[in-house]
C-alpha positions as CSV (number, residue, x, y, z in Angstrom):
1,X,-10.2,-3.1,-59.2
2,X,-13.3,-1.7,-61.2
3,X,-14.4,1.4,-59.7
4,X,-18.6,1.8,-59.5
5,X,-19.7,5.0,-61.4
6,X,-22.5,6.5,-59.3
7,X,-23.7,8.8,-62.2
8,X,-26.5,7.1,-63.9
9,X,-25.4,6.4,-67.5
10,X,-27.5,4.1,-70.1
11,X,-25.2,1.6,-70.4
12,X,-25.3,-1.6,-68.3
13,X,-22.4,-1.2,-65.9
14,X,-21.6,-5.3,-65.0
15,X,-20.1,-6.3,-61.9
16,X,-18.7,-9.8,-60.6
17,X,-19.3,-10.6,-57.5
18,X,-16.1,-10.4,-55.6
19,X,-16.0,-6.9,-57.4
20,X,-19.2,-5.6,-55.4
21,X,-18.3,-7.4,-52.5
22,X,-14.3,-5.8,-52.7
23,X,-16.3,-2.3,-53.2
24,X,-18.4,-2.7,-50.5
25,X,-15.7,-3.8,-48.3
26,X,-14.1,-0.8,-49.1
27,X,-16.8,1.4,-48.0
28,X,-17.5,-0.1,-45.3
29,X,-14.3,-0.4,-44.0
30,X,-13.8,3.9,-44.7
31,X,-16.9,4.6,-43.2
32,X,-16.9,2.4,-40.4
33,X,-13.0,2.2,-39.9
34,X,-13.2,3.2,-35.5
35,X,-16.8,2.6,-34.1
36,X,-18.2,1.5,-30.8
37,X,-21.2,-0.9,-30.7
38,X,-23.4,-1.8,-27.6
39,X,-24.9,-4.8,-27.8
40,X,-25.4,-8.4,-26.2
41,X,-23.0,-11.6,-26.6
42,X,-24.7,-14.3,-28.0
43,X,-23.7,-17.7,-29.2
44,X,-19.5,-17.3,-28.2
45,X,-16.9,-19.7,-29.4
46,X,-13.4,-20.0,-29.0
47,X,-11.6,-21.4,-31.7
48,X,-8.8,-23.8,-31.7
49,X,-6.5,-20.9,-33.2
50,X,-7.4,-18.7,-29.9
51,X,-9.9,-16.4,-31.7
52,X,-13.5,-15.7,-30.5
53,X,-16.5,-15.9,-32.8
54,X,-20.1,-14.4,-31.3
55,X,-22.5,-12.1,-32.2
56,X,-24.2,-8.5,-31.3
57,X,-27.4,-8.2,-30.8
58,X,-30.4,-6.1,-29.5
59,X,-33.9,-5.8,-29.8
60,X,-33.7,-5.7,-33.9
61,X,-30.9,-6.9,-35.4
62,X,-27.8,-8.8,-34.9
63,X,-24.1,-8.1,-36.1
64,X,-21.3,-10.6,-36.5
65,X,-17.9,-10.1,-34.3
66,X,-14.6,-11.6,-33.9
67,X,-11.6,-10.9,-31.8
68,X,-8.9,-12.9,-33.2
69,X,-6.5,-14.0,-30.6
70,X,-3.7,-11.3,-30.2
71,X,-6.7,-9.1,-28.9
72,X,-8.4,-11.9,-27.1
73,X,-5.4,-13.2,-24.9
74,X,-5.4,-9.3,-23.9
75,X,-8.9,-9.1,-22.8
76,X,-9.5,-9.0,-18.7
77,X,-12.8,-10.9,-19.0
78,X,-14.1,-14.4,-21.2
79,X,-17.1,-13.1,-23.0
80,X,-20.0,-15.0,-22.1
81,X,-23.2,-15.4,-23.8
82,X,-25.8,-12.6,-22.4
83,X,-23.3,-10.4,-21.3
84,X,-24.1,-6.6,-22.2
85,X,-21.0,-5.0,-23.6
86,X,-19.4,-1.9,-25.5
87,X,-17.3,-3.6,-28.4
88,X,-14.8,-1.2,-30.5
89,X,-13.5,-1.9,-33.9
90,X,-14.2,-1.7,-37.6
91,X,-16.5,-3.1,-40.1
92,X,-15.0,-5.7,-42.4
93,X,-17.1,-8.2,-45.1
94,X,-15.6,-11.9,-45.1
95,X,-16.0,-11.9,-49.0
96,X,-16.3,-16.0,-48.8
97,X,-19.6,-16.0,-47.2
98,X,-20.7,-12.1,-48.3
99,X,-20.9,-11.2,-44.8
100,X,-20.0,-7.7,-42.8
101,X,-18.8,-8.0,-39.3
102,X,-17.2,-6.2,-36.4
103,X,-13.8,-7.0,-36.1
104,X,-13.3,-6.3,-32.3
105,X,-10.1,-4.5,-31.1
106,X,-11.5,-3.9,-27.9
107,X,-14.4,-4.9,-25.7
108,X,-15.5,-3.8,-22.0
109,X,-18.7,-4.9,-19.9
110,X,-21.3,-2.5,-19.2
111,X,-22.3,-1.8,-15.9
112,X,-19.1,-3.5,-14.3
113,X,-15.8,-3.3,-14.8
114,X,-12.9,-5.3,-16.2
115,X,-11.5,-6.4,-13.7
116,X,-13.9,-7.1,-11.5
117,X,-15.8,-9.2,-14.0
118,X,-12.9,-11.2,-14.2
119,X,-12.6,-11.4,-10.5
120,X,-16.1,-12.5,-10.0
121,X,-15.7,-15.4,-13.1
122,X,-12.4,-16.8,-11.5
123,X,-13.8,-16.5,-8.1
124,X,-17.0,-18.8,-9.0
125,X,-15.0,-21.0,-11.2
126,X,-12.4,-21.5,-8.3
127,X,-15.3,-22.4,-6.0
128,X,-16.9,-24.8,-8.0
129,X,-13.8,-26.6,-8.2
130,X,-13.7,-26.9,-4.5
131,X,-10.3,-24.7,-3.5
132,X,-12.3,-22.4,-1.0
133,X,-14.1,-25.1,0.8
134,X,-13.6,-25.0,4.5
135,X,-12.5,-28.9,4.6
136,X,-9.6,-28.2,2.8
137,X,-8.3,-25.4,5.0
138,X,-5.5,-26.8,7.3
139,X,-4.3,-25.7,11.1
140,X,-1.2,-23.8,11.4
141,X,1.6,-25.1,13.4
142,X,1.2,-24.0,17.0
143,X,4.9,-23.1,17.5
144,X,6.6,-22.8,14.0
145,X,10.6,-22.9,14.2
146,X,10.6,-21.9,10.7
147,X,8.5,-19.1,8.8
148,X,8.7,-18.8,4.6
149,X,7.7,-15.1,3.5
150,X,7.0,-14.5,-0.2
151,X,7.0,-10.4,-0.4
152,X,8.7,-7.6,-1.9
153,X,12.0,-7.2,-0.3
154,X,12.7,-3.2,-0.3
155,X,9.2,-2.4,0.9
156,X,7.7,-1.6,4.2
157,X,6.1,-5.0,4.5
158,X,8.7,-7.2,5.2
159,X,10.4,-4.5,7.5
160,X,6.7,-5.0,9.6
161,X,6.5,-8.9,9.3
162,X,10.2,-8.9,10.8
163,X,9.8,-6.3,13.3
164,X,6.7,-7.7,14.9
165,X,7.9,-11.7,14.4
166,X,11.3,-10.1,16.3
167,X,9.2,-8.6,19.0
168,X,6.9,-11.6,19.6
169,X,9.5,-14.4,19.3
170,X,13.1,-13.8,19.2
171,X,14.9,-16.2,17.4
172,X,12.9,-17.3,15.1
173,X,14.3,-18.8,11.6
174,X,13.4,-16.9,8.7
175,X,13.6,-17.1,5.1
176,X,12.3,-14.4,2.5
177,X,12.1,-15.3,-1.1
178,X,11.8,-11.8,-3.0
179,X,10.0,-11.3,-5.4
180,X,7.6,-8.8,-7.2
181,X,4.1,-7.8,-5.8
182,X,2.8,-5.8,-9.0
183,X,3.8,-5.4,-12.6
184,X,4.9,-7.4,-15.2
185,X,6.3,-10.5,-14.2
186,X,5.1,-10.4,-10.5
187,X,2.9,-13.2,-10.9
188,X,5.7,-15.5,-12.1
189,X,8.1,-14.4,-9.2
190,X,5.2,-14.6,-6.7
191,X,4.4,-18.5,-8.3
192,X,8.0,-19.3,-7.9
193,X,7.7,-18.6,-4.3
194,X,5.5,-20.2,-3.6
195,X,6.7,-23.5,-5.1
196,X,10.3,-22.9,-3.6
197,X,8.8,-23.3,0.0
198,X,6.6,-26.5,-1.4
199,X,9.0,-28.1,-2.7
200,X,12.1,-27.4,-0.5
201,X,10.2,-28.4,2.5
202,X,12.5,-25.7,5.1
203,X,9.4,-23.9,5.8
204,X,6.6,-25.2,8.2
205,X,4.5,-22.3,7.4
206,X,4.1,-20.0,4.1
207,X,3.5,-15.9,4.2
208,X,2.2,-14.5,0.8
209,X,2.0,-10.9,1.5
210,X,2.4,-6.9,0.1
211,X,1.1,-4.1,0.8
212,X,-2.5,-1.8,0.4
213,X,-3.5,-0.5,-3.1
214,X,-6.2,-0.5,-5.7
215,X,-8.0,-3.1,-7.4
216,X,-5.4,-3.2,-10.3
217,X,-2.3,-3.1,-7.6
218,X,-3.2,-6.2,-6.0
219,X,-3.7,-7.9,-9.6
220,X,-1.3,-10.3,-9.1
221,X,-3.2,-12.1,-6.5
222,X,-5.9,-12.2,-8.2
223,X,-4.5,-14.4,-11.0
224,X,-5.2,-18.0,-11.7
225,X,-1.6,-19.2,-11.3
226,X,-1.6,-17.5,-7.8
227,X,-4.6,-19.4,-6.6
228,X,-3.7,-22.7,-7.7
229,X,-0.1,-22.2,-6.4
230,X,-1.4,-21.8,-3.3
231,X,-3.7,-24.6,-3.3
232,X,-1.1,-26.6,-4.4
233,X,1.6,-25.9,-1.0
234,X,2.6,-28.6,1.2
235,X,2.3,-26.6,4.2
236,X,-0.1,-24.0,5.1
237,X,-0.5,-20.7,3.6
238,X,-0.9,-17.1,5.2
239,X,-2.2,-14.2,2.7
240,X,-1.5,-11.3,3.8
241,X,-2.7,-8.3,1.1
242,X,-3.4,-5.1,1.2
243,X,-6.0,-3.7,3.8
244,X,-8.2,-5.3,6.2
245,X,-11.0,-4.5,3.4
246,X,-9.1,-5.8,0.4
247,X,-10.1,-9.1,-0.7
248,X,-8.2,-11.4,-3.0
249,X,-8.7,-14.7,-4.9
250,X,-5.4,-15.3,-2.5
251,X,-6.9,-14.7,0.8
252,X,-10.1,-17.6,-0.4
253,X,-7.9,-20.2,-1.5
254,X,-5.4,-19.5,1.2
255,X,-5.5,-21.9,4.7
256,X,-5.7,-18.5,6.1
257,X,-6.4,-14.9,5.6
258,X,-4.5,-11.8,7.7
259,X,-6.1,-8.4,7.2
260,X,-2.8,-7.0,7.0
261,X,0.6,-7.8,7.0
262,X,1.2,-7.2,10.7
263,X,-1.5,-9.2,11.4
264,X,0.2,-12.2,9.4
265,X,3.3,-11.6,11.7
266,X,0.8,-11.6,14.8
267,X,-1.3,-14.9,14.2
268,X,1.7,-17.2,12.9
269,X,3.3,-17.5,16.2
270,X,2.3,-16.7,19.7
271,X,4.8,-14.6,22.3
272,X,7.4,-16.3,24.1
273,X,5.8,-15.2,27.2
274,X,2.5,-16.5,26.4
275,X,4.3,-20.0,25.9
276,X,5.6,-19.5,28.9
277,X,2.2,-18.8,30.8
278,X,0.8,-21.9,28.8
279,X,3.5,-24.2,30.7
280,X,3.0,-22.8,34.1
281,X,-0.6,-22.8,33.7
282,X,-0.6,-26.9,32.8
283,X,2.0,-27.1,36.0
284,X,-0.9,-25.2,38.0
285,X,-3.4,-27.2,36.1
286,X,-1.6,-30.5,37.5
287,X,-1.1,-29.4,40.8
288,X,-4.9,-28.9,41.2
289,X,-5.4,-32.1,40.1
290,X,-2.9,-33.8,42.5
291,X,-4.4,-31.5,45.1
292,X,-8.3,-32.9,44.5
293,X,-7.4,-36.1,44.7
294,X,-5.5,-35.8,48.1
295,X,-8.5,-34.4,49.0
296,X,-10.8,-36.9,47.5
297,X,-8.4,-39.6,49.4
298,X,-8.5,-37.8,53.2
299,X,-12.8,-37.9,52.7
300,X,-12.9,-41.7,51.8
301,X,-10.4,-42.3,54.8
302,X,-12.5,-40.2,57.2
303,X,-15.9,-42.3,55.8
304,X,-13.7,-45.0,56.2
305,X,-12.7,-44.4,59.8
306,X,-16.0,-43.3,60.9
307,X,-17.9,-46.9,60.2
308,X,-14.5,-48.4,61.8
309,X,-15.4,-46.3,64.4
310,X,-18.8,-47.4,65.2
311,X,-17.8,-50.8,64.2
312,X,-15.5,-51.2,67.1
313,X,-13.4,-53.5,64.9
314,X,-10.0,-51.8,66.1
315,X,-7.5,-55.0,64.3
316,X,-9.1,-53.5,60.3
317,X,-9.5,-50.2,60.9
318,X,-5.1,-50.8,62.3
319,X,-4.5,-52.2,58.7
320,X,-6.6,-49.7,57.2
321,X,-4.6,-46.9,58.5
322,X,-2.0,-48.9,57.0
323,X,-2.7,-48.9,53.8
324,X,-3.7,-45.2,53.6
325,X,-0.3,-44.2,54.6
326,X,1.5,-46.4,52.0
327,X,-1.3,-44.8,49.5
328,X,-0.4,-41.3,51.1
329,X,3.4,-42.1,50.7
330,X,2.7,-43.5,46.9
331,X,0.1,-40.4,46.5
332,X,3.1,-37.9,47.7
333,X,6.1,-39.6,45.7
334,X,3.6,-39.5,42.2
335,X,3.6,-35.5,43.4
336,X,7.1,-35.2,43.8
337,X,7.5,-37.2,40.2
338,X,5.7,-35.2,38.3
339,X,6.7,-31.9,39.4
340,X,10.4,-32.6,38.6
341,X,9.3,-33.8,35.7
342,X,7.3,-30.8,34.7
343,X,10.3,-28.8,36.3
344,X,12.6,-30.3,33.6
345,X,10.5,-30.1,31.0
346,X,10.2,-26.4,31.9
347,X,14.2,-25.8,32.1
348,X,14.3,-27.7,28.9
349,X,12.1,-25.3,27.5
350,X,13.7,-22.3,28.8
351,X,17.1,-23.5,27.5
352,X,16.1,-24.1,24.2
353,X,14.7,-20.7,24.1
354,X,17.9,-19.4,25.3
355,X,19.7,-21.2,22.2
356,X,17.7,-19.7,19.9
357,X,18.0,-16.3,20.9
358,X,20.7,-14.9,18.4
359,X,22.5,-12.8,20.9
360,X,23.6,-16.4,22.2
361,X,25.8,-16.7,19.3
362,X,27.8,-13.1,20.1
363,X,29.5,-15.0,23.1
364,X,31.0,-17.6,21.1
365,X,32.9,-14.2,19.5
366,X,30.9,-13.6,16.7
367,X,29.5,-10.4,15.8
368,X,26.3,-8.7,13.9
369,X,27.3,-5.9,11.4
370,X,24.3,-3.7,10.3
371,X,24.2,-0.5,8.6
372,X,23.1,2.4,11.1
373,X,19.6,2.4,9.1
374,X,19.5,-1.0,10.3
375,X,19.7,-3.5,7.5
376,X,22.2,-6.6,8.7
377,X,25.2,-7.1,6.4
378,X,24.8,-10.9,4.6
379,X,27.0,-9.8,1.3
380,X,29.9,-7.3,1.1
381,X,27.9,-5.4,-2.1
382,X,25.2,-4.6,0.6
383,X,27.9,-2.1,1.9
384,X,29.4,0.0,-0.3
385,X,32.8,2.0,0.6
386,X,32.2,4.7,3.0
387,X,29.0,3.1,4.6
388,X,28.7,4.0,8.3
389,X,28.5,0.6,10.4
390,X,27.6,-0.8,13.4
391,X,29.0,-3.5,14.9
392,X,27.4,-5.5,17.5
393,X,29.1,-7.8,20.3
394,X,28.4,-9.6,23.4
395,X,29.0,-7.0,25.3
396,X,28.5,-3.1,23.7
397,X,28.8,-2.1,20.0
398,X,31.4,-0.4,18.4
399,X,31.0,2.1,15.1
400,X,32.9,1.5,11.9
401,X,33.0,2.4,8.4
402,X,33.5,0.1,5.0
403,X,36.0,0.6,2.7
């Protein structure tokens, strides 16, 4: 390449034009190689090849940019025209047009962050599409034989969701799909999850949940393929993230939101003794009722008998004694009915609870083995030689150790 002599000499020095513009390039580009550059987006396109093509400007002057696409698939946010930014990069000339422009290796929003931009864009975008209206959102099942939990399966959050679920309702059926809650590759285990319990159909309801953190922790909920996974479930959804003030795309788009974890475990099923209250409240509820109209019945009969009475007619107020005893006797026997039936129903119930309690299953000879930390043994590798154990019967526990 010609160089350009800067010292004035007398002779014409003659340049081509992709010369000057490979000269100027080259200044430009060792002048300018790492700069920042405030400015507003204007006029943005994505190309077909995944590169984005706007412009800088202020007050008095535009500048060219372009992120080409292994930059722009990395940025947290989808510029948008008017948005104020700080862009970082270096000055190149594309010689085919003669023009210098910012190629962009970096850009961040001024006056909000990353990731909350890109929070507030998929939020609004979700929303216009429909997947936070109220409509959509669907009743949990009042008494749920089987619970799906999508969570980390070594952290505290699973050990609360059991424990409290445990407390509540013994017996329950339980399935945990594990899978990552932060990092790379979280929002793929977290989308698989999802879709096992929506497409297996074992699960009548669906807990998404991990624990407290920042903005950037809970990521993973906050991603598009997260939302529309959870749209997508056949049965309702619980999101369960973070803190009671941490909000996530998740918990919009979800058929309900828990403010923590616990709280999942406390909302997705009531106690067994409050389902026990509920069925003797509807017996006492009945019983009332029977009760009101035996009363109802003894005030017509004593109308009844009182213009008898004062009719003198002694033959139809005979017969109408009659018929309010058979009425008394039909009125009694409908009592007696429906209090054995409520009766059963109420043995039923309590025998079915009794099946479902796990301990039931020790008296057929079985027996839980759990490590004295407390985790219960489904695989051999979960106990390695030398683990202390304890081993639960129908009737006492005995210690043991694996070998």
């Amino acid at each position: 390449m010609q160089q350009l002599d800067l010292n004035w000499t007398p002779e014409r020095q003659i340049l081509t034009v992709s010369e000057l513009t490979s000269i100027v390039r080259e200044i430009l580009g060792k002048t300018f190689g790492d700069i920042w550059v405030a400015g507003e987006i204007s006029g943005v396109k994505l190309a077909s090849s995944g590169h984005y093509y706007f412009a800088l400007k202020d007050q008095g002057a535009q500048l060219r940019a372009v992120a080409f696409r292994n930059v722009a698939r990395l940025l947290r946010f989808k510029p948008q025209d008017g948005m104020a930014v700080l862009a970082r990069g270096r000055i190149d000339v594309y010689e085919a047009r003669g023009e210098y422009q910012l190629i962009v290796e970096a850009l961040e929003p001024q006056g909000l962050g990353a990731l909350q931009l890109a929070f507030e864009q998929l939020k609004k975008k979700l929303a216009e599409e429909g997947l936070f209206d109220t409509a959509r959102k669907r009743p949990l099942p009042r008494l749920p034989r089987r619970i799906g939990i999508v969570t980390s399966p070594t952290g505290a959050v699973i050990h609360d969701i059991l424990h409290v679920l445990g407390r509540r309702f013994p017996g329950l059926h339980i399935r945990l799909y594990p899978a990552l809650v932060q990092g790379e590759g979280s929002v793929e285990e977290v989308v698989r999850g999802i879709q096992y319990f929506n497409e297996s159909g074992w699960a009548e309801v669906v807990i998404v949940a991990r624990g407290g953190g920042s903005l950037e922790d809970l990521w993973t909920f906050n991603e598009e393929a997260v939302a529309r996974a959870i749209a997508a479930c056949s049965v309702p959804v619980i999101s369960a993230i973070g803190h009671e003030t941490d909000f996530t795309i998740a918990d919009f788009v979800a058929d309900l939101r828990a403010p923590t974890p616990s709280a999942a475990a406390e909302v997705v099923i009531c106690t067994r003794q409050e389902l026990l209250d509920n069925i003797q409240a509807s017996i006492g509820r009945m019983q009332q009722s029977v009760r009101l109209r035996i009363g109802d019945a003894r005030h017509r009969l004593q109308a009844l008998t009182t213009r008898v009475m004062r009719r003198d007619v002694r033959l139809r107020l005979a017969r109408a004694w009659q018929r309010i005893d058979a009425a008394d006797a039909r009125m009694a026997e409908l009592i007696r009915a429906r209090l054995t039936r409520a009766r059963s129903r109420l043995d039923l119930t309590n025998a079915h609870l009794t099946e479902l309690s796990p301990l039931k299953i020790l008296d057929r000879g079985y027996a839980i083995v759990q490590t004295t930390a407390g985790l219960i043994l489904k695989d051999p590798a979960d106990a390695p030689p030398g683990t202390a154990l304890l081993i639960r019967l129908a009737r006492g526990q005995i210690r043991g150790q694996a070998t």
